[in-house]
C-alpha positions as protocol buffer text, in pm:
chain_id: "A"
residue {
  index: 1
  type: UNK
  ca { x: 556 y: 1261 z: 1368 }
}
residue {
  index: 2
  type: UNK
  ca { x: 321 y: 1537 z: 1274 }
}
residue {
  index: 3
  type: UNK
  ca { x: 233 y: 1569 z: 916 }
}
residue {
  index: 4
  type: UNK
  ca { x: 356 y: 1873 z: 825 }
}
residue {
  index: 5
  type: UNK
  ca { x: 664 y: 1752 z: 882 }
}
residue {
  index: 6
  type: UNK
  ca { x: 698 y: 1411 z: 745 }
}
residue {
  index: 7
  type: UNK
  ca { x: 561 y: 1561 z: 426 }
}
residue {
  index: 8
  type: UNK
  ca { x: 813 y: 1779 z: 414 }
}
residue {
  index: 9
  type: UNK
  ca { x: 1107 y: 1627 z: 554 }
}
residue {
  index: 10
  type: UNK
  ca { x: 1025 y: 1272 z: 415 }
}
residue {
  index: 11
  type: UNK
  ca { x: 813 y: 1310 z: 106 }
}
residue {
  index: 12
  type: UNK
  ca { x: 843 y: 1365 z: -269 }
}
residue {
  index: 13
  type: UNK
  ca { x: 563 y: 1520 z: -399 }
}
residue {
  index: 14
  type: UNK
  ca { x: 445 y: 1549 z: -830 }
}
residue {
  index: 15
  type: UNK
  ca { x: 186 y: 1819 z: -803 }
}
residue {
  index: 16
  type: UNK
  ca { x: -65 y: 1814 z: -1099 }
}
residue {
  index: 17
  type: UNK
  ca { x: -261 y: 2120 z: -1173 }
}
residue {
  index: 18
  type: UNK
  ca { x: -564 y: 1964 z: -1257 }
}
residue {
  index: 19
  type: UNK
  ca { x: -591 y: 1763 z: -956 }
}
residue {
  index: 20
  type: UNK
  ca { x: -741 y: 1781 z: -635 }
}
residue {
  index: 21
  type: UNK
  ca { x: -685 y: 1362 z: -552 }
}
residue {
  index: 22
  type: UNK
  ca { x: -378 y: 1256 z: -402 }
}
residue {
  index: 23
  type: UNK
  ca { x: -215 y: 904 z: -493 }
}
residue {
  index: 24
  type: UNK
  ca { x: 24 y: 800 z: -245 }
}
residue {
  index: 25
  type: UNK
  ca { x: 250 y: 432 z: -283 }
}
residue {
  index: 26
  type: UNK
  ca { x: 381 y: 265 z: 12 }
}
residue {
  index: 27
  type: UNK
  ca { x: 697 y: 68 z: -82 }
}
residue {
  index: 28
  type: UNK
  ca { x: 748 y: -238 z: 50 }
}
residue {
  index: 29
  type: UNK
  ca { x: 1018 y: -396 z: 299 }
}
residue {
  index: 30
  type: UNK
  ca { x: 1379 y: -266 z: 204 }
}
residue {
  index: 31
  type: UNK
  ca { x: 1222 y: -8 z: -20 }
}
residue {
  index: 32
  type: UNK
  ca { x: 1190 y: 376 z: -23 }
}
residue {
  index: 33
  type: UNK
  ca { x: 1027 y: 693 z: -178 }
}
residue {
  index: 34
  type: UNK
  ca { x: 1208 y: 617 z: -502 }
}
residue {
  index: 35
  type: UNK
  ca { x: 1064 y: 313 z: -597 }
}
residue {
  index: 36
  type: UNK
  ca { x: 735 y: 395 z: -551 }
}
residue {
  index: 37
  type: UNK
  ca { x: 739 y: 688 z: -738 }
}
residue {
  index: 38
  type: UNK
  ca { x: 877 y: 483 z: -1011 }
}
residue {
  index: 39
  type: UNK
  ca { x: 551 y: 324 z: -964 }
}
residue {
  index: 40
  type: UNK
  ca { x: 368 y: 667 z: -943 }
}
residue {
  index: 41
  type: UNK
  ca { x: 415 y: 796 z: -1284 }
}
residue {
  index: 42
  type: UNK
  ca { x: 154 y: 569 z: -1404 }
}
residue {
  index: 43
  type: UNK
  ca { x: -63 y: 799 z: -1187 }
}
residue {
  index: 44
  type: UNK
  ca { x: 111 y: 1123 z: -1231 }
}
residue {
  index: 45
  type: UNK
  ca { x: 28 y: 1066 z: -1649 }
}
residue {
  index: 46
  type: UNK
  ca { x: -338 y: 997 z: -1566 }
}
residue {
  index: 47
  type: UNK
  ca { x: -363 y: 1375 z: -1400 }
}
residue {
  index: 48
  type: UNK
  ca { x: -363 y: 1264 z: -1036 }
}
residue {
  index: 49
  type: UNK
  ca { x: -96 y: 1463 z: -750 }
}
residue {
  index: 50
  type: UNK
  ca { x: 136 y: 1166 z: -652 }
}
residue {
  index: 51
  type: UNK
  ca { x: 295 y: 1100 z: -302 }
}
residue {
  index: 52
  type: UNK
  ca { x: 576 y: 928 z: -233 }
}
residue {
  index: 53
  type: UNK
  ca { x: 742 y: 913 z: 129 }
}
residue {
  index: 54
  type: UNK
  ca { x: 1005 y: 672 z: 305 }
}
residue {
  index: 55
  type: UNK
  ca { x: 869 y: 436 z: 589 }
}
residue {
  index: 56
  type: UNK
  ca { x: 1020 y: 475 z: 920 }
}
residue {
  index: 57
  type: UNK
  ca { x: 1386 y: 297 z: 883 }
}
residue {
  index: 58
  type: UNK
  ca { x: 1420 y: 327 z: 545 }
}
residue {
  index: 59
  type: UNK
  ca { x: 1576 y: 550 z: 281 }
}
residue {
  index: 60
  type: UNK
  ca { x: 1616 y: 865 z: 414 }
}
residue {
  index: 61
  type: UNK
  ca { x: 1517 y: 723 z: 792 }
}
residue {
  index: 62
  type: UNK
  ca { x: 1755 y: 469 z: 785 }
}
residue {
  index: 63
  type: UNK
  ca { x: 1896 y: 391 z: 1108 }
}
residue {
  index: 64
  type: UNK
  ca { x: 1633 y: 681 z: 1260 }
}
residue {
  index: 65
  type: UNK
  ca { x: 1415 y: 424 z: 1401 }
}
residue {
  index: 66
  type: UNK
  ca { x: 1326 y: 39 z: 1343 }
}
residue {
  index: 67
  type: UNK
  ca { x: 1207 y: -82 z: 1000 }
}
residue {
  index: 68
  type: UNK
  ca { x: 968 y: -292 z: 1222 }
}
residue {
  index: 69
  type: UNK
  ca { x: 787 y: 34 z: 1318 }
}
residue {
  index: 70
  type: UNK
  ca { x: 489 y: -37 z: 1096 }
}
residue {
  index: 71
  type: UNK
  ca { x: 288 y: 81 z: 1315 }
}
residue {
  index: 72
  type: UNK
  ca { x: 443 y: 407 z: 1339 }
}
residue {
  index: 73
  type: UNK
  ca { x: 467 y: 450 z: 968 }
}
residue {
  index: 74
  type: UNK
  ca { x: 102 y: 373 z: 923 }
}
residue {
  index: 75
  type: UNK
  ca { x: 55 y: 675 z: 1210 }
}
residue {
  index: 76
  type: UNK
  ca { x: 287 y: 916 z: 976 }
}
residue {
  index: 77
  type: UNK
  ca { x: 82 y: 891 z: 640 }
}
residue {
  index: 78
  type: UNK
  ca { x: -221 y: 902 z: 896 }
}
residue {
  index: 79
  type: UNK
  ca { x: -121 y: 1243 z: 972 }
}
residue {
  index: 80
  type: UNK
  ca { x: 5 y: 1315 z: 636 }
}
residue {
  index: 81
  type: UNK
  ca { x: -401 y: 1250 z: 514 }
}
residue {
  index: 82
  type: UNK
  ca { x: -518 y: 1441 z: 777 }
}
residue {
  index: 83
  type: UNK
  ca { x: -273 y: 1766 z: 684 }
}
residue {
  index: 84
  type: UNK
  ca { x: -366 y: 1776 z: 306 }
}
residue {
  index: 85
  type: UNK
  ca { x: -741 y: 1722 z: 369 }
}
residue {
  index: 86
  type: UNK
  ca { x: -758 y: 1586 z: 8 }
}
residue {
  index: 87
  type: UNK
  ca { x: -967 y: 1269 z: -115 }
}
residue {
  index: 88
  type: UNK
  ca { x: -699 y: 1014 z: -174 }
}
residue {
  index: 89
  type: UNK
  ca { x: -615 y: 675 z: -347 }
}
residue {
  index: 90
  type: UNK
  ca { x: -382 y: 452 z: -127 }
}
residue {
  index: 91
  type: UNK
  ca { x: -142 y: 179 z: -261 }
}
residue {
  index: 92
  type: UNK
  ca { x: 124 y: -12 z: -177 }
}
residue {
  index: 93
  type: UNK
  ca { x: 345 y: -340 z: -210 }
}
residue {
  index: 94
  type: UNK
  ca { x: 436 y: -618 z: 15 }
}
residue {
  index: 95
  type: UNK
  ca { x: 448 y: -474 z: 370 }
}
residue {
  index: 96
  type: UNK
  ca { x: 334 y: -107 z: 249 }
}
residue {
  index: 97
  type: UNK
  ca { x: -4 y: -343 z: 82 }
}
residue {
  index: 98
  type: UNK
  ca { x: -55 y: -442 z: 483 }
}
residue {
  index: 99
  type: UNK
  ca { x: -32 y: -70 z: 590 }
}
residue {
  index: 100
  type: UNK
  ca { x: -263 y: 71 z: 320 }
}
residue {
  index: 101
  type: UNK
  ca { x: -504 y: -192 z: 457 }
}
residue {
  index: 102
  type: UNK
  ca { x: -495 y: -44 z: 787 }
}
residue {
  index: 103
  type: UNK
  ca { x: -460 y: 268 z: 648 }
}
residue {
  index: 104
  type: UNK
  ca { x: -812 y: 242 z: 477 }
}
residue {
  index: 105
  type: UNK
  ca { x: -917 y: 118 z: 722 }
}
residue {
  index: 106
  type: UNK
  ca { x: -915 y: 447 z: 964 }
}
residue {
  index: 107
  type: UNK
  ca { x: -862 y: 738 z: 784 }
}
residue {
  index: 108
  type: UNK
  ca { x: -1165 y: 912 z: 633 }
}
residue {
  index: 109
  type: UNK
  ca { x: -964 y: 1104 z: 349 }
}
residue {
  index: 110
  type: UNK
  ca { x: -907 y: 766 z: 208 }
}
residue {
  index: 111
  type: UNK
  ca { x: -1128 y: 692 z: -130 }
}
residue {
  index: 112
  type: UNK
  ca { x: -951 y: 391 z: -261 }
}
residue {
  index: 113
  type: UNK
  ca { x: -752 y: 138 z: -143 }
}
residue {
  index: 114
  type: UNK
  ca { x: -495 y: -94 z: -358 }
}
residue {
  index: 115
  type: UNK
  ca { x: -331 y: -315 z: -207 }
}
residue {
  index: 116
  type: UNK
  ca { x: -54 y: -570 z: -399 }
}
residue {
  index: 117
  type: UNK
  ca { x: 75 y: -868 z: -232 }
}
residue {
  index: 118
  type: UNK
  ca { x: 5 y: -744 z: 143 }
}
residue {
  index: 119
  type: UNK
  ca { x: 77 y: -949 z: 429 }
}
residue {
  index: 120
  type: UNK
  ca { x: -191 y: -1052 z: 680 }
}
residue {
  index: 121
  type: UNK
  ca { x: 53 y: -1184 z: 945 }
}
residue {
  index: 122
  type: UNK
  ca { x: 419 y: -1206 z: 928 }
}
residue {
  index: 123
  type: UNK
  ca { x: 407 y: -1647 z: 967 }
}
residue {
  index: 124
  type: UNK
  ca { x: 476 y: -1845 z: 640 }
}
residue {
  index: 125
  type: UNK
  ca { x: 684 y: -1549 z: 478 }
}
residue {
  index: 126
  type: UNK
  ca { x: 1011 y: -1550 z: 325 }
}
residue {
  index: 127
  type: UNK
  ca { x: 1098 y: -1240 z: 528 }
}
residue {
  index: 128
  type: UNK
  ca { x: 1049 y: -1359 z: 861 }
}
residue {
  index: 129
  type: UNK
  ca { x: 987 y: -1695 z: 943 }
}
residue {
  index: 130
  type: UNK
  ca { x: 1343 y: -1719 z: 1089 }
}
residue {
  index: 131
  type: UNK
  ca { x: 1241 y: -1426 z: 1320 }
}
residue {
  index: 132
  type: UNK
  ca { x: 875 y: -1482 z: 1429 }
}
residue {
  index: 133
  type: UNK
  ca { x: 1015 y: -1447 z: 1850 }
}
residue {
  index: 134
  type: UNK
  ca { x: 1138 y: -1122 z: 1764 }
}
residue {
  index: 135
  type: UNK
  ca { x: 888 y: -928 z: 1559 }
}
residue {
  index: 136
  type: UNK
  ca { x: 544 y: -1162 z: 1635 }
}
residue {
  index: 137
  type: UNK
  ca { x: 433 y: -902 z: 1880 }
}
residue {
  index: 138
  type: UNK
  ca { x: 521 y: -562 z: 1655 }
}
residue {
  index: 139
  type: UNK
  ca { x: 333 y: -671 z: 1332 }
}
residue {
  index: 140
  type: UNK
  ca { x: 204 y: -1015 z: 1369 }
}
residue {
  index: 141
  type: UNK
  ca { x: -164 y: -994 z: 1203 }
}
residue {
  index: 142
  type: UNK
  ca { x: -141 y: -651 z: 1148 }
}
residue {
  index: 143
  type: UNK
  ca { x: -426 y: -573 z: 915 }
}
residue {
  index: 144
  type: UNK
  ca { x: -657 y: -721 z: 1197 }
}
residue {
  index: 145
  type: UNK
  ca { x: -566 y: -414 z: 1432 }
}
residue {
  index: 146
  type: UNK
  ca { x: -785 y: -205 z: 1184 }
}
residue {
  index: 147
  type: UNK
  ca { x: -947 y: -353 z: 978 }
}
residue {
  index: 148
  type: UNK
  ca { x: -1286 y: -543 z: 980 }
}
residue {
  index: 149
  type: UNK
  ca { x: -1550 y: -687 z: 747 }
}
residue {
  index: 150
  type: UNK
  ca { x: -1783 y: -394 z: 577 }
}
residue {
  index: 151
  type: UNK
  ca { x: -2003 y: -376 z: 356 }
}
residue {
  index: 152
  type: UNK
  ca { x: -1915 y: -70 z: 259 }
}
residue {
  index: 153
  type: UNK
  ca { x: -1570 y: -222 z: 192 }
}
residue {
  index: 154
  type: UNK
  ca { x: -1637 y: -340 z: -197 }
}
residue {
  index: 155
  type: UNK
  ca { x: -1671 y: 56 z: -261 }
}
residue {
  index: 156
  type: UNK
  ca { x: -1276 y: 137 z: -139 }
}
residue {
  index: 157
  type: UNK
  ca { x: -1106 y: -200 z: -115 }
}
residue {
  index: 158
  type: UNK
  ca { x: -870 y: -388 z: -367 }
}
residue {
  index: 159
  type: UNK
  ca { x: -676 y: -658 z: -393 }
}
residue {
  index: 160
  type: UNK
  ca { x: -354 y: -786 z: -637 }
}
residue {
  index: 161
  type: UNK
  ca { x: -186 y: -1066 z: -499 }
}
residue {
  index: 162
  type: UNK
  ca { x: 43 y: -1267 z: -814 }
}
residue {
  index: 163
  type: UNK
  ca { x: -71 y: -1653 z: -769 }
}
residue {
  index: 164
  type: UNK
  ca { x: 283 y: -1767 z: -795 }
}
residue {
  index: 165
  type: UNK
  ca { x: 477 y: -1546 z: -500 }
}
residue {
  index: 166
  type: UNK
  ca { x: 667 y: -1702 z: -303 }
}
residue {
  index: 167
  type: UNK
  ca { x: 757 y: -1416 z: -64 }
}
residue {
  index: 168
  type: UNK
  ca { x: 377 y: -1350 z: 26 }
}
residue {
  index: 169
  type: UNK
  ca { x: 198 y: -1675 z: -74 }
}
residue {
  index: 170
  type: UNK
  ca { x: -120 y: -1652 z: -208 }
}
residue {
  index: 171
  type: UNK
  ca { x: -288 y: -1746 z: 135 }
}
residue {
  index: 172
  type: UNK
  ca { x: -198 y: -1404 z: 263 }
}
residue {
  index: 173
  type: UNK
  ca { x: -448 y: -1284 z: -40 }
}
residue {
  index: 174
  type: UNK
  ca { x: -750 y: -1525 z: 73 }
}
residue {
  index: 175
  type: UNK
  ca { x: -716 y: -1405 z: 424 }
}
residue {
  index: 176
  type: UNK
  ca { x: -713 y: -1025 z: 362 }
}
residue {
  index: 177
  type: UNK
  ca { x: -1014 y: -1100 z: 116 }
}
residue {
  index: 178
  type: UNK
  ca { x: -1265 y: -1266 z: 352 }
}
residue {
  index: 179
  type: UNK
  ca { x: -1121 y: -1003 z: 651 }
}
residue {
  index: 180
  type: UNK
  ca { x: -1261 y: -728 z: 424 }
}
residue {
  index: 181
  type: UNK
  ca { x: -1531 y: -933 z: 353 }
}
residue {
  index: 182
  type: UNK
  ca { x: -1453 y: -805 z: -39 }
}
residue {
  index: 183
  type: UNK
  ca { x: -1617 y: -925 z: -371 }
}
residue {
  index: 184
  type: UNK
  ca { x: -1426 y: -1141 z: -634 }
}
residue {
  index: 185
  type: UNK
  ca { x: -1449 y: -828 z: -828 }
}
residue {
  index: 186
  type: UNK
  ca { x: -1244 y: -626 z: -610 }
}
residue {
  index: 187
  type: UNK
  ca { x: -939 y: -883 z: -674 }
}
residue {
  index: 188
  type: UNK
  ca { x: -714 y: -968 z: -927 }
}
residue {
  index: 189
  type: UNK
  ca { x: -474 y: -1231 z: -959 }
}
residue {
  index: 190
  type: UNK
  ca { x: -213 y: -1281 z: -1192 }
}
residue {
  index: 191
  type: UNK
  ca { x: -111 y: -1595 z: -1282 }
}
residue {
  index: 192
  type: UNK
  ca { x: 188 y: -1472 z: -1552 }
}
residue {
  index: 193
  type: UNK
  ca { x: 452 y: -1291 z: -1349 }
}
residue {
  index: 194
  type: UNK
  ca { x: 774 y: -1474 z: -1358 }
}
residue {
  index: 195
  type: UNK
  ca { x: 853 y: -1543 z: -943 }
}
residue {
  index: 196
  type: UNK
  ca { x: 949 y: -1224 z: -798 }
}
residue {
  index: 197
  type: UNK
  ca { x: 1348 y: -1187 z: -639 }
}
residue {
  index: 198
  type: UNK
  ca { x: 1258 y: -928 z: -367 }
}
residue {
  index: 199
  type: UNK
  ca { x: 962 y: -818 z: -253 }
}
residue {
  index: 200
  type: UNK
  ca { x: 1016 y: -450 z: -390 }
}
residue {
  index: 201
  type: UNK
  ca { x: 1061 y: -532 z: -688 }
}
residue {
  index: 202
  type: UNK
  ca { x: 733 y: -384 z: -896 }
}
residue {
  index: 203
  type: UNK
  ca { x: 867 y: -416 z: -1262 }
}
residue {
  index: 204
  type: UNK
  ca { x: 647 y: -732 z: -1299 }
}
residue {
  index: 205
  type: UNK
  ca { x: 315 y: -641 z: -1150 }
}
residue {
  index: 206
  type: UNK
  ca { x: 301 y: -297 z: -1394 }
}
residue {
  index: 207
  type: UNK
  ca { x: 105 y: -410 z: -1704 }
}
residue {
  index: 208
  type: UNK
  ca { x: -137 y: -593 z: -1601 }
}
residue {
  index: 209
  type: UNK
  ca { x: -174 y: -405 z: -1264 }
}
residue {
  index: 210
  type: UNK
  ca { x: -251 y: -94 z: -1457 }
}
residue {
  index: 211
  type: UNK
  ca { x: -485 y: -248 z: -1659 }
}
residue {
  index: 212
  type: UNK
  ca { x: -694 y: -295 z: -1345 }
}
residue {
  index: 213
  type: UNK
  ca { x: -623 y: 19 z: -1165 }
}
residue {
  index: 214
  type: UNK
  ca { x: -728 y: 177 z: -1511 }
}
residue {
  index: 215
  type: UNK
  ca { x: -1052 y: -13 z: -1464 }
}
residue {
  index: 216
  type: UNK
  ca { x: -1143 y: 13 z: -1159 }
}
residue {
  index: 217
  type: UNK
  ca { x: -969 y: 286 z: -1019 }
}
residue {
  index: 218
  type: UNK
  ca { x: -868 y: 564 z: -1264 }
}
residue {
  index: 219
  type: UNK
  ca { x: -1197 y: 591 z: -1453 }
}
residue {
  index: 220
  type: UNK
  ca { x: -1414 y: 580 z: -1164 }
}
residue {
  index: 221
  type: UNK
  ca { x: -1265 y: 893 z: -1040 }
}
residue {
  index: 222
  type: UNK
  ca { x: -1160 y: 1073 z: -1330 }
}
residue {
  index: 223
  type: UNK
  ca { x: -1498 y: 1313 z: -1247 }
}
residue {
  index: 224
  type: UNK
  ca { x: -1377 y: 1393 z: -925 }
}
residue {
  index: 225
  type: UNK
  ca { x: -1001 y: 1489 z: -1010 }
}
């Protein structure tokens, strides 16, 4: 989908006057545009333009095409970038963590990555290790199909993985780290969030999330909103 048109068919968008960065959240598996701009407003407050948009089979694309289609999805907000021409911070949870990856990854409108809980391969997951024969060649090791060890990584690439999910286990984390070949001090892992029900579910990651993001990610671009 070109996009002009998955911005506006698919998209909720919090212009800020003073901005000219865009901060878009990918939700995660069974999510859509409303919980991440729940997550957003964190943003939104700090004077950043927020993006939020559904990924392909859910919310508003339900039953348009599979909620497998990562790949697609990742294409969408590729085009989406690549529309608005604007610098941008990426972020996302569970499986929308393993598309900003990717995401980073390729498009050069892309400042900042942040990535919570993302999946490097879909084995050893709560959501799919009853399904591996049906979905192992759509999004098995997806990350990999973009992403690769940079130097230039440790400038745009971060990590949040809680030390206690069991949806995502922490492994996930230490194999996405040494794939970006990324610094300890692009990382952050909690170790007091209470286990997590769904893998959408952000309320617990907010606090101390945005005490990083504030660190490293809001201040070191407040110059350049």
């Amino acid at each position: 989908m070109d996009g002009k048109t998955f911005l506006k068919n698919y998209c909720t968008i919090h212009e800020h006057e003073n901005s000219n960065v865009d901060v878009y959240f990918l939700h995660g598996f069974f999510g859509d545009r409303e919980d991440s701009m729940n997550f957003l407003k964190h943003f939104h407050d700090n004077g950043y333009t927020v993006i939020a948009c559904d990924a392909r089979g859910h919310g508003d694309r339900y039953g348009e095409s599979s909620m497998l289609d990562w790949m697609g999805t990742i294409n969408d907000y590729d085009n989406a970038l690549n529309e608005r021409k604007r610098p941008s911070i990426i972020s996302g949870l569970s499986m929308g963590g393993t598309q900003v990856i990717s995401l980073g990854s390729i498009n050069p409108h892309v400042k900042k990555v942040f990535a919570l809980s993302a999946l490097h391969d879909v084995k050893n997951t709560r959501l799919f290790d009853q399904r591996h024969s049906i979905i192992d060649s759509l999004i098995d090791s997806l990350p990999i199909n973009h992403a690769k060890c940079d130097p230039e990584n440790d400038e745009k690439f971060f990590l949040i993985h809680a030390f206690n999910d069991t949806i995502v286990p922490i492994d996930h984390f230490e194999k996405n780290k040494e794939l970006l070949c990324i610094s300890d001090d692009n990382t952050f892992v909690p170790r007091t969030i209470p286990f997590r029900e769904f893998p959408h579910s952000m309320v617990a990651y907010r606090d101390e999330t945005f005490e990083f993001i504030d660190e490293k990610i809001l201040k070191g671009n407040k110059s350049k909103r």
